[in-house]
mmCIF file of the N, C-alpha and C atoms, coordinates in Angstrom:
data_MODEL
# 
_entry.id   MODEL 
# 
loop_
_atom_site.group_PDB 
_atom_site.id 
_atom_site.type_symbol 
_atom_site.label_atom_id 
_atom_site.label_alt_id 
_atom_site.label_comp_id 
_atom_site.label_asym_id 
_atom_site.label_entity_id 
_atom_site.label_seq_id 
_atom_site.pdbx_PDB_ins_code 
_atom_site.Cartn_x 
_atom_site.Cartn_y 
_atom_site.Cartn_z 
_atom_site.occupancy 
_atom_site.B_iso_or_equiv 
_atom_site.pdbx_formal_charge 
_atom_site.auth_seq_id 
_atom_site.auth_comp_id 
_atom_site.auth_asym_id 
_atom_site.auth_atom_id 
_atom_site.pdbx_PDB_model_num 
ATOM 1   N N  . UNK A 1 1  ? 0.851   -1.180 0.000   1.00 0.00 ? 1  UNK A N  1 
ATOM 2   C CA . UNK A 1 1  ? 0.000   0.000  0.000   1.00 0.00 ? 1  UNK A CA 1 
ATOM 3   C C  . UNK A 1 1  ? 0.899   1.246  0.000   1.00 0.00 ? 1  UNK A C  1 
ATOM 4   N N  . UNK A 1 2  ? 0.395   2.354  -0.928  1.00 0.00 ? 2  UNK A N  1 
ATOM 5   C CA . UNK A 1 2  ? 1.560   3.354  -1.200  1.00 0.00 ? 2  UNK A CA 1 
ATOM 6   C C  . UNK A 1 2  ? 1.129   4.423  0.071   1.00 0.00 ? 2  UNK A C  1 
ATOM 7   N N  . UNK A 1 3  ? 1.970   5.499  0.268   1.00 0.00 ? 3  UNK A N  1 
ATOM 8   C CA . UNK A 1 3  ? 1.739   6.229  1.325   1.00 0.00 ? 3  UNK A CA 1 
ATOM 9   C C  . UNK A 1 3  ? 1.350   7.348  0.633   1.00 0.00 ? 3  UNK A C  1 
ATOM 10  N N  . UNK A 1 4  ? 0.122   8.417  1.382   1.00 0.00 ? 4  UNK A N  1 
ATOM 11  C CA . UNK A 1 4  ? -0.448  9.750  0.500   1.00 0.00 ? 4  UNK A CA 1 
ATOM 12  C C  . UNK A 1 4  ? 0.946   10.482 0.354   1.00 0.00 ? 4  UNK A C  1 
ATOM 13  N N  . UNK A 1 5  ? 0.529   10.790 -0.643  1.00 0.00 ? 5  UNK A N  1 
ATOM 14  C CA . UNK A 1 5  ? 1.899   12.577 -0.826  1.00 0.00 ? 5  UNK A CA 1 
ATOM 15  C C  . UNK A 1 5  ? 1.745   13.139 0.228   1.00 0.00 ? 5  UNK A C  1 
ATOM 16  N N  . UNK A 1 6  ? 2.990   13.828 0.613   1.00 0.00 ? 6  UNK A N  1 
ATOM 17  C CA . UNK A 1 6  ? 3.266   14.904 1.472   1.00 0.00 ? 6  UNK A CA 1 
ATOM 18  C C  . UNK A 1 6  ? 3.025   15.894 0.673   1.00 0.00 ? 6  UNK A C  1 
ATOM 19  N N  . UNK A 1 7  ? 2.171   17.376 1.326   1.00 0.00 ? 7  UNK A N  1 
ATOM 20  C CA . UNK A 1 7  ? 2.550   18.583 1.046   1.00 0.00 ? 7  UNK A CA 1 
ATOM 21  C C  . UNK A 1 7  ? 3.070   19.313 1.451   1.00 0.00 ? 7  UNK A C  1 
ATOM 22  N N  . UNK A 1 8  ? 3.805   20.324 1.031   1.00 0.00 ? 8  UNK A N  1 
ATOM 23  C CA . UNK A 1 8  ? 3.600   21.892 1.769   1.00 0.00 ? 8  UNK A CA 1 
ATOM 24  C C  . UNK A 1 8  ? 3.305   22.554 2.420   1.00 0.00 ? 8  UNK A C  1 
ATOM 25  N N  . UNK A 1 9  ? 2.782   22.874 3.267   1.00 0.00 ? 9  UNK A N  1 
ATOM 26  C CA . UNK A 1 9  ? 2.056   24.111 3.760   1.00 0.00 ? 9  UNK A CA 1 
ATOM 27  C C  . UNK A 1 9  ? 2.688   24.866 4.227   1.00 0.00 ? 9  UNK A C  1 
ATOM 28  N N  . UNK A 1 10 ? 2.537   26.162 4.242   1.00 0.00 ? 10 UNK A N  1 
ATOM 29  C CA . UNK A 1 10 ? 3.916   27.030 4.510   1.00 0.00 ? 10 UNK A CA 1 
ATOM 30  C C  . UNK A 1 10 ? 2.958   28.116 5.349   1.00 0.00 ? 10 UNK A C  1 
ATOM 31  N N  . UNK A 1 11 ? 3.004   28.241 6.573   1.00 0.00 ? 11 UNK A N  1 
ATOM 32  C CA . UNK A 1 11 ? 2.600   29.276 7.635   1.00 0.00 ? 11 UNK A CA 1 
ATOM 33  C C  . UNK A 1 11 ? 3.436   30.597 8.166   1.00 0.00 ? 11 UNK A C  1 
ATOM 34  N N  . UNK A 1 12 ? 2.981   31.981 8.255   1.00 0.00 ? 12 UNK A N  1 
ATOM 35  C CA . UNK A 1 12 ? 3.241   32.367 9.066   1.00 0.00 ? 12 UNK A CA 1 
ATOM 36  C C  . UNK A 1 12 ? 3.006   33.004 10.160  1.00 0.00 ? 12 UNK A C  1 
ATOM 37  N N  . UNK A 1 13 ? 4.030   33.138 11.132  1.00 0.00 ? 13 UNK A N  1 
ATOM 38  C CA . UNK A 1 13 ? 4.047   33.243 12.572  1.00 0.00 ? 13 UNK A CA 1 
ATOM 39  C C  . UNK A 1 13 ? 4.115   34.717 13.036  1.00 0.00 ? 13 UNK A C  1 
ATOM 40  N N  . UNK A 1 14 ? 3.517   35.685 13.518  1.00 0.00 ? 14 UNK A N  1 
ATOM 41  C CA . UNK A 1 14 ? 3.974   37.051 13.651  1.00 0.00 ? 14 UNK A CA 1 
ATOM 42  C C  . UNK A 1 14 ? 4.458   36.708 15.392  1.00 0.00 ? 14 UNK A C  1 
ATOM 43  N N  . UNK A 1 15 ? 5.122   37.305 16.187  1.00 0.00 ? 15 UNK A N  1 
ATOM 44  C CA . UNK A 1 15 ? 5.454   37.084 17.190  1.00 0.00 ? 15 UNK A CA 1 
ATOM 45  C C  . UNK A 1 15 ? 6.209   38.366 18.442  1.00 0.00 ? 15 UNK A C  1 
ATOM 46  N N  . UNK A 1 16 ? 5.582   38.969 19.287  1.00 0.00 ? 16 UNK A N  1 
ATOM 47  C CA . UNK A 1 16 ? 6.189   40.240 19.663  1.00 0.00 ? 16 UNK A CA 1 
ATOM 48  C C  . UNK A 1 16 ? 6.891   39.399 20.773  1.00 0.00 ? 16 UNK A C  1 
ATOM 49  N N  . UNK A 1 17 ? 8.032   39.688 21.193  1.00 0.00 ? 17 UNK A N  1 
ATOM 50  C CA . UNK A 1 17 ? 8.957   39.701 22.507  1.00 0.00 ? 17 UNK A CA 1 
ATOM 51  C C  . UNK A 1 17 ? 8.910   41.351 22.869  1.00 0.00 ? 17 UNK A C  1 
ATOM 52  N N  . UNK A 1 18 ? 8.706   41.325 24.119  1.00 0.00 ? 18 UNK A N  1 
ATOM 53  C CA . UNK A 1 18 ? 9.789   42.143 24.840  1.00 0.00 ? 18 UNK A CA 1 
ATOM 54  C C  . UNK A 1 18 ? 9.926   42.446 26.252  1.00 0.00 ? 18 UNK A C  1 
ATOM 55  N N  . UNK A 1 19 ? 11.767  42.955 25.643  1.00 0.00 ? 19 UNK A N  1 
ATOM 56  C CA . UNK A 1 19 ? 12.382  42.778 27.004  1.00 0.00 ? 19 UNK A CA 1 
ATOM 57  C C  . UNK A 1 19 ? 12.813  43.982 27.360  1.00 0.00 ? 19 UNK A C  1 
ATOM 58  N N  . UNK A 1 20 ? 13.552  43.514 28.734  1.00 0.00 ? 20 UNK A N  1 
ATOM 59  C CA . UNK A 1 20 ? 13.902  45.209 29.235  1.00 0.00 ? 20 UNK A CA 1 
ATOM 60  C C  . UNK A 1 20 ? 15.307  44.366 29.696  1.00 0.00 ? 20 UNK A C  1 
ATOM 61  N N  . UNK A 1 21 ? 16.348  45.270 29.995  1.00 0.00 ? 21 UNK A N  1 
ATOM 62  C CA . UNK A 1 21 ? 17.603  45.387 30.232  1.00 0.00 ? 21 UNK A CA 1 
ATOM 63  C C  . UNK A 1 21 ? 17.794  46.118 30.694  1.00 0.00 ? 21 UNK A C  1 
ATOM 64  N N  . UNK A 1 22 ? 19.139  45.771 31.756  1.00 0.00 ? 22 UNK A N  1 
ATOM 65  C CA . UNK A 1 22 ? 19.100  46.755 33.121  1.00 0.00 ? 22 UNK A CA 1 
ATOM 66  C C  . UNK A 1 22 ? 21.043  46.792 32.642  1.00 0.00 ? 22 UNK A C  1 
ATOM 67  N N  . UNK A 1 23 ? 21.480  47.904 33.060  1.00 0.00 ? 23 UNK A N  1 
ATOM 68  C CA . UNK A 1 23 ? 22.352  48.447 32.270  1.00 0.00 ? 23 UNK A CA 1 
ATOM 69  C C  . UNK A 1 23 ? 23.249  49.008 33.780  1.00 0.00 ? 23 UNK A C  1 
ATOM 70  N N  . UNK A 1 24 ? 24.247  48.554 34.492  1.00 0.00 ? 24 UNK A N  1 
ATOM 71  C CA . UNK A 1 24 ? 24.948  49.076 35.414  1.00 0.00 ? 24 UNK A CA 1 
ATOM 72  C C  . UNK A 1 24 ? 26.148  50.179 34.666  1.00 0.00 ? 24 UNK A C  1 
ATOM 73  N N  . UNK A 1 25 ? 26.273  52.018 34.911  1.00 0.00 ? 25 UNK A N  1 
ATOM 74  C CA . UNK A 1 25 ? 27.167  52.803 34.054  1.00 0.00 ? 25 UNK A CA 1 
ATOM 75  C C  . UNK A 1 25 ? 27.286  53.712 34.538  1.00 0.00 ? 25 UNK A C  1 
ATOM 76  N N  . UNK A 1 26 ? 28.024  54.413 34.288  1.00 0.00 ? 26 UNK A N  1 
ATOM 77  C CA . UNK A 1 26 ? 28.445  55.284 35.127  1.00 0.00 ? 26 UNK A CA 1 
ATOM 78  C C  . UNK A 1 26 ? 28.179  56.634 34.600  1.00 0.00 ? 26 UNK A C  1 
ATOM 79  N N  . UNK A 1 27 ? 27.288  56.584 33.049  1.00 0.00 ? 27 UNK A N  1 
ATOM 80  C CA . UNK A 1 27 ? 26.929  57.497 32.807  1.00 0.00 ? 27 UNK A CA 1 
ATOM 81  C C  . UNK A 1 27 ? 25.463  57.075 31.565  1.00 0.00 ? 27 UNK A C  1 
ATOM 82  N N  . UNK A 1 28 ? 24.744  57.822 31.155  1.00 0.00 ? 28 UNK A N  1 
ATOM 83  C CA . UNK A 1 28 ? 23.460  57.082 30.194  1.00 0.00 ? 28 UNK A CA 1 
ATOM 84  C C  . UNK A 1 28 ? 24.843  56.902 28.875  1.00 0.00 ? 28 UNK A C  1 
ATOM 85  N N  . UNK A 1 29 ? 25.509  57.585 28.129  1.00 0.00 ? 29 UNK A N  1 
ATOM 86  C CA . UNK A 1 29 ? 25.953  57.230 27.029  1.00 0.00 ? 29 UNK A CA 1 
ATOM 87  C C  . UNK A 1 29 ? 26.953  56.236 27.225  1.00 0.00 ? 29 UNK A C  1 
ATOM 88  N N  . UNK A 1 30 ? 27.324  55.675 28.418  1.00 0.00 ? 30 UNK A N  1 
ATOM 89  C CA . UNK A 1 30 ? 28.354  55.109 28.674  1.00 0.00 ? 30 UNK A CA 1 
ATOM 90  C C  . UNK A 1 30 ? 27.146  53.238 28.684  1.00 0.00 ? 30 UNK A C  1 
ATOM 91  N N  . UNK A 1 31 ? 26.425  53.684 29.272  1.00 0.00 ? 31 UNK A N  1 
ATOM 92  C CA . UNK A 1 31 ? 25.319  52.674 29.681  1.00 0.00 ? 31 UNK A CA 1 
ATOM 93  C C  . UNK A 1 31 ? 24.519  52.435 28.101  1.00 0.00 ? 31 UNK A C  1 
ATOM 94  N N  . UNK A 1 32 ? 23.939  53.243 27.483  1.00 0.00 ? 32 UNK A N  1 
ATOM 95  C CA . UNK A 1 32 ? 23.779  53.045 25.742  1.00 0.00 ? 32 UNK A CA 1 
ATOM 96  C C  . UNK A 1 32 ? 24.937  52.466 25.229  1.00 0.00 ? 32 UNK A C  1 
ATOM 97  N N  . UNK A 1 33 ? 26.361  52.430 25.348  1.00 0.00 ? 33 UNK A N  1 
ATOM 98  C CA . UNK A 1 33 ? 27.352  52.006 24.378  1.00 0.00 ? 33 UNK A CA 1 
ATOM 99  C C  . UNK A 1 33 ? 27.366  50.346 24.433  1.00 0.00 ? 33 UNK A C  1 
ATOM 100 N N  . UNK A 1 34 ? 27.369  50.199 26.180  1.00 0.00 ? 34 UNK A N  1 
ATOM 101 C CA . UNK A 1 34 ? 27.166  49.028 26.114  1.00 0.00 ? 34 UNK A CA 1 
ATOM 102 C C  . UNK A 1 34 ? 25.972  48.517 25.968  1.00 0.00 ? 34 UNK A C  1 
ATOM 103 N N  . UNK A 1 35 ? 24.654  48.939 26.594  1.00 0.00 ? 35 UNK A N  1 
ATOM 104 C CA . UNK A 1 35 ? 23.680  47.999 25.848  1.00 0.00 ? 35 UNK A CA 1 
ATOM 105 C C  . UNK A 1 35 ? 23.435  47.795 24.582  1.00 0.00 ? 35 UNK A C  1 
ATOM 106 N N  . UNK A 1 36 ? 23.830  48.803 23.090  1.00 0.00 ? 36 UNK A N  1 
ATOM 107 C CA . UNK A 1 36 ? 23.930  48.612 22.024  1.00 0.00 ? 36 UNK A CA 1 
ATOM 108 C C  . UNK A 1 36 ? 24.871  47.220 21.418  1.00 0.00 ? 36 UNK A C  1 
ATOM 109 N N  . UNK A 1 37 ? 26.154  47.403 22.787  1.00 0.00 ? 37 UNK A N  1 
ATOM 110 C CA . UNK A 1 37 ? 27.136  46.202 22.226  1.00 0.00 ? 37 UNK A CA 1 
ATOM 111 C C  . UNK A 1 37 ? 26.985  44.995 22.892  1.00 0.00 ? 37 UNK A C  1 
ATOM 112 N N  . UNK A 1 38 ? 25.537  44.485 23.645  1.00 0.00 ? 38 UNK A N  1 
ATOM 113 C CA . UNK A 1 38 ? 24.798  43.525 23.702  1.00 0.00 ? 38 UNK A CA 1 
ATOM 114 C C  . UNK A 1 38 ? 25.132  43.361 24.942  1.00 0.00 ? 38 UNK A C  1 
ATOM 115 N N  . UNK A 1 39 ? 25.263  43.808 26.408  1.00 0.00 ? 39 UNK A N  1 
ATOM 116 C CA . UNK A 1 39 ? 25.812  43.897 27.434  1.00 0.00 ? 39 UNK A CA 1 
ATOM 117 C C  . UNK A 1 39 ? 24.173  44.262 28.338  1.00 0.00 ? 39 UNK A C  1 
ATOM 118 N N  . UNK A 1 40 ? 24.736  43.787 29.915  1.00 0.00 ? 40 UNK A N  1 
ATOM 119 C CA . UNK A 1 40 ? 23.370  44.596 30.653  1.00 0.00 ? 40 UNK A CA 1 
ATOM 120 C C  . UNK A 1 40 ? 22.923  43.237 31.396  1.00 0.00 ? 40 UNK A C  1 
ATOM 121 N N  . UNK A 1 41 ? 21.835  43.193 31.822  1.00 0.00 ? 41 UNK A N  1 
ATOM 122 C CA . UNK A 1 41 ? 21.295  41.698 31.783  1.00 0.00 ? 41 UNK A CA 1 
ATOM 123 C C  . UNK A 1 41 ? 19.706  41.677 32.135  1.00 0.00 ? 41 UNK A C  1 
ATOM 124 N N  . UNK A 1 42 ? 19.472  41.029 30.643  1.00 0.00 ? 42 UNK A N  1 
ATOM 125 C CA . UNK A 1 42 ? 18.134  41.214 29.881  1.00 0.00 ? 42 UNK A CA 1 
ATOM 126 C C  . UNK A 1 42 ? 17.156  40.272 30.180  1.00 0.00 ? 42 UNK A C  1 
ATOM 127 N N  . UNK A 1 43 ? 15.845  40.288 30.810  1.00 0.00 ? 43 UNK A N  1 
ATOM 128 C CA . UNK A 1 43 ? 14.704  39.357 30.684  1.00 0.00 ? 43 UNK A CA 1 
ATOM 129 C C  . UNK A 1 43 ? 13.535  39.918 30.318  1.00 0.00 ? 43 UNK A C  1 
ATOM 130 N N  . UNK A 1 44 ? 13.216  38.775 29.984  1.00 0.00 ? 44 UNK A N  1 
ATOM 131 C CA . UNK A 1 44 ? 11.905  39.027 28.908  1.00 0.00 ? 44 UNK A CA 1 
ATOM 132 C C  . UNK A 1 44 ? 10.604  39.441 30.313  1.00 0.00 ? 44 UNK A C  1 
ATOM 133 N N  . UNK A 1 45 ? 9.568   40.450 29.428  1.00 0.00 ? 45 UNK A N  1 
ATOM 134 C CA . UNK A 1 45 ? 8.489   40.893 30.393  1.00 0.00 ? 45 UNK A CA 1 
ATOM 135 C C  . UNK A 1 45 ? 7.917   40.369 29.352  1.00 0.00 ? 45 UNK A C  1 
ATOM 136 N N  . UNK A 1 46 ? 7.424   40.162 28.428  1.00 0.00 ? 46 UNK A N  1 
ATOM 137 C CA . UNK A 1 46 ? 5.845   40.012 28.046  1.00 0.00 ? 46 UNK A CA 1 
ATOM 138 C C  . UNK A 1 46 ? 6.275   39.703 26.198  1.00 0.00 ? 46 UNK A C  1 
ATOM 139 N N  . UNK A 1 47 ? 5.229   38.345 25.963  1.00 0.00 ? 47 UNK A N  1 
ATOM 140 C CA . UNK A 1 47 ? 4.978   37.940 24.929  1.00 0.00 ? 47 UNK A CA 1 
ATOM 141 C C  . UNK A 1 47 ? 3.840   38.051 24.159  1.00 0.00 ? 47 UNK A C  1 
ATOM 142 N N  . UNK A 1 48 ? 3.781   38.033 22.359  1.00 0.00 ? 48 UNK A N  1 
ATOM 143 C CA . UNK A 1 48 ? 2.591   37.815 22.206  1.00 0.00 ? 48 UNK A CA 1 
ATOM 144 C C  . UNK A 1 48 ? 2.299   37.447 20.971  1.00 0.00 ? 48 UNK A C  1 
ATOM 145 N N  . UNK A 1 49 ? 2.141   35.874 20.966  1.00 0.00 ? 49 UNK A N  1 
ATOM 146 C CA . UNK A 1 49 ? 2.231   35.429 19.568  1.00 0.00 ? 49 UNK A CA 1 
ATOM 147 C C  . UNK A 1 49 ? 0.646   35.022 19.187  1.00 0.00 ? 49 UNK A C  1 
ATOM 148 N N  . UNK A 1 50 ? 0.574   34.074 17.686  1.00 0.00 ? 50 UNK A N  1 
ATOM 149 C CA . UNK A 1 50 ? -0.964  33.529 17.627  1.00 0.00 ? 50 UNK A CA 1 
ATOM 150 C C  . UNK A 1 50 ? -1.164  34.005 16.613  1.00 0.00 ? 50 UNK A C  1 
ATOM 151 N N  . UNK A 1 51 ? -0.847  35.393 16.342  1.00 0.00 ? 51 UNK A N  1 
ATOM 152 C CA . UNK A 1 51 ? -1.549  35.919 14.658  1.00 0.00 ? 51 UNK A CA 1 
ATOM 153 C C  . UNK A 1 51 ? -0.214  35.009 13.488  1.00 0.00 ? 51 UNK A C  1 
ATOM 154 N N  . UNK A 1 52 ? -1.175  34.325 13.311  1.00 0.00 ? 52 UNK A N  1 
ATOM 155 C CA . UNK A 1 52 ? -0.784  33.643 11.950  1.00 0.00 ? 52 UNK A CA 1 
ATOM 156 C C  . UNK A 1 52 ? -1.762  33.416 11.082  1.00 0.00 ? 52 UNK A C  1 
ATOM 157 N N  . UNK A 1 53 ? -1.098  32.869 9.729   1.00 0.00 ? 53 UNK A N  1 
ATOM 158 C CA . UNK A 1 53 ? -1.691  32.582 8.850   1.00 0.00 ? 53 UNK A CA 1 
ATOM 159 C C  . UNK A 1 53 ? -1.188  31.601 7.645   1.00 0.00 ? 53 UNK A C  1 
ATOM 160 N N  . UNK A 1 54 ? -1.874  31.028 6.871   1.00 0.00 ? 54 UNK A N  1 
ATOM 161 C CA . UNK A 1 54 ? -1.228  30.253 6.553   1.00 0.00 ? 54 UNK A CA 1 
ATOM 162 C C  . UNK A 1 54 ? -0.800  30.500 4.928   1.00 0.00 ? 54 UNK A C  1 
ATOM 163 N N  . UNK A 1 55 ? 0.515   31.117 4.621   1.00 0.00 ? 55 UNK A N  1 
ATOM 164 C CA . UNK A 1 55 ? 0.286   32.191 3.844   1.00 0.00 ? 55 UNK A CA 1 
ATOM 165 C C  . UNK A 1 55 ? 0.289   31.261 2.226   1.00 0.00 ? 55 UNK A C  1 
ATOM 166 N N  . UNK A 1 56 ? 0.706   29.416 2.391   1.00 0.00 ? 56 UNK A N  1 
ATOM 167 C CA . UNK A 1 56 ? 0.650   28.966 1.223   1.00 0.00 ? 56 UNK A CA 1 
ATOM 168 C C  . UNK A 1 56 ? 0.406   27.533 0.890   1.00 0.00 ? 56 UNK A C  1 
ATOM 169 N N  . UNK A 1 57 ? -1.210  27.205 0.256   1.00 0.00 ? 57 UNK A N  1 
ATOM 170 C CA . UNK A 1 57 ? -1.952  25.907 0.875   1.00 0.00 ? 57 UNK A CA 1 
ATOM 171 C C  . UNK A 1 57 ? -2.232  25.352 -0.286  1.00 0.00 ? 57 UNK A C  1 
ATOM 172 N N  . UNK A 1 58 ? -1.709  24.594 -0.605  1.00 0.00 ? 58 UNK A N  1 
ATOM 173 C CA . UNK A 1 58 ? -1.365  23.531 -2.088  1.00 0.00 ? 58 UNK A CA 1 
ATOM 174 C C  . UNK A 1 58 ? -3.120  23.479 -2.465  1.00 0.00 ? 58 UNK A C  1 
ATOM 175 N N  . UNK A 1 59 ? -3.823  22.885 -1.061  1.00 0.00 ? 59 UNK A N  1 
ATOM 176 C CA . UNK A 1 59 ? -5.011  22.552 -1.740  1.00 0.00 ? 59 UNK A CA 1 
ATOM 177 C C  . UNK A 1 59 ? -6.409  23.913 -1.688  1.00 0.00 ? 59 UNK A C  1 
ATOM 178 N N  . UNK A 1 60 ? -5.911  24.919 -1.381  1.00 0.00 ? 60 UNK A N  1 
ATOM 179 C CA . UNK A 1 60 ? -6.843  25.871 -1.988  1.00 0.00 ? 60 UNK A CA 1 
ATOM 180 C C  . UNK A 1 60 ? -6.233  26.134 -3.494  1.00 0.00 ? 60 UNK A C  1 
ATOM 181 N N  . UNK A 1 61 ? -4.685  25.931 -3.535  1.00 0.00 ? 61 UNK A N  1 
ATOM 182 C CA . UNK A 1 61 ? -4.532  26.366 -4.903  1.00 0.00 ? 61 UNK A CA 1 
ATOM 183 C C  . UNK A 1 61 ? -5.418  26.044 -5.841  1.00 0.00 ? 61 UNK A C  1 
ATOM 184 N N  . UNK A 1 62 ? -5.268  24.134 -5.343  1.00 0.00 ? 62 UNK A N  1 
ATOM 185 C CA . UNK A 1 62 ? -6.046  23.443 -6.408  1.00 0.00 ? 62 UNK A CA 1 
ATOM 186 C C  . UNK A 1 62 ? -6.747  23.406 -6.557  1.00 0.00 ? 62 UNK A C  1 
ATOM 187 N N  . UNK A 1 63 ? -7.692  23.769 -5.521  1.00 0.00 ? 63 UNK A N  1 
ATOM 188 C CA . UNK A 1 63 ? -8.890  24.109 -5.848  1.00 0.00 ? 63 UNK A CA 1 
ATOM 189 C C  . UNK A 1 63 ? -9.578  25.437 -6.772  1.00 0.00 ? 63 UNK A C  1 
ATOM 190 N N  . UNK A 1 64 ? -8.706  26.274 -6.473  1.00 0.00 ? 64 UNK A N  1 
ATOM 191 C CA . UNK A 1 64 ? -9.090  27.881 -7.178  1.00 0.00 ? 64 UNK A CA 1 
ATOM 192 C C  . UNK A 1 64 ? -8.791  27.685 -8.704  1.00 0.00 ? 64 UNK A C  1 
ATOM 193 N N  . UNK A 1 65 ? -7.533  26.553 -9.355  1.00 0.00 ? 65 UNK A N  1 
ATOM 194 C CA . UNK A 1 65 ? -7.098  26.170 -10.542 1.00 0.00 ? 65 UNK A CA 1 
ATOM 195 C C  . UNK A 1 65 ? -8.015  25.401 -11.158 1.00 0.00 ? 65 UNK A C  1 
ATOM 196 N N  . UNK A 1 66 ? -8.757  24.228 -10.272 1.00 0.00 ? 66 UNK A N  1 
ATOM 197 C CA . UNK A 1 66 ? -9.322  23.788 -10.855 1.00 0.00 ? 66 UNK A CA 1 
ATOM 198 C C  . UNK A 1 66 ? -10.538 23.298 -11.408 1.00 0.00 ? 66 UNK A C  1 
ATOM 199 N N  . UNK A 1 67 ? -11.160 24.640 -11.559 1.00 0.00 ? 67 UNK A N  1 
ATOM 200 C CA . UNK A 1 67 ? -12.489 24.658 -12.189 1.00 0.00 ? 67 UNK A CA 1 
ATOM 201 C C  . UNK A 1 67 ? -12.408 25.238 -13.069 1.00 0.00 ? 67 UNK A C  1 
# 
């Protein structure tokens, strides 16, 4: 017995992070240089994913093609 085809489906995910970073300096531009150069120590406050969609679905294609 043969196995169905695999398709495609190709989704996407929109997804917000964010975080805050706490920055020990001895001055704000001194404290910007390094948090720009990835320094500080960063945790996440608040997520927010779910809006997706599924942006590419073999069988609506075929369906819209084939009538």
């Amino acid at each position: 017995m043969s196995k169905p085809k695999l398709k495609d489906y190709v989704f996407s995910n929109t997804v917000t992070i964010t975080e805050e970073t706490v920055v020990k300096a001895e001055s704000y531009e001194k404290a910007q240089d390094i948090f720009l150069s990835g320094g500080g120590d960063t945790d996440e406050v608040d997520s927010n994913g779910g809006d997706w969609e599924c942006i590419e679905n073999p069988d609506e294609y075929e369906e819209e093609n084939s009538g």
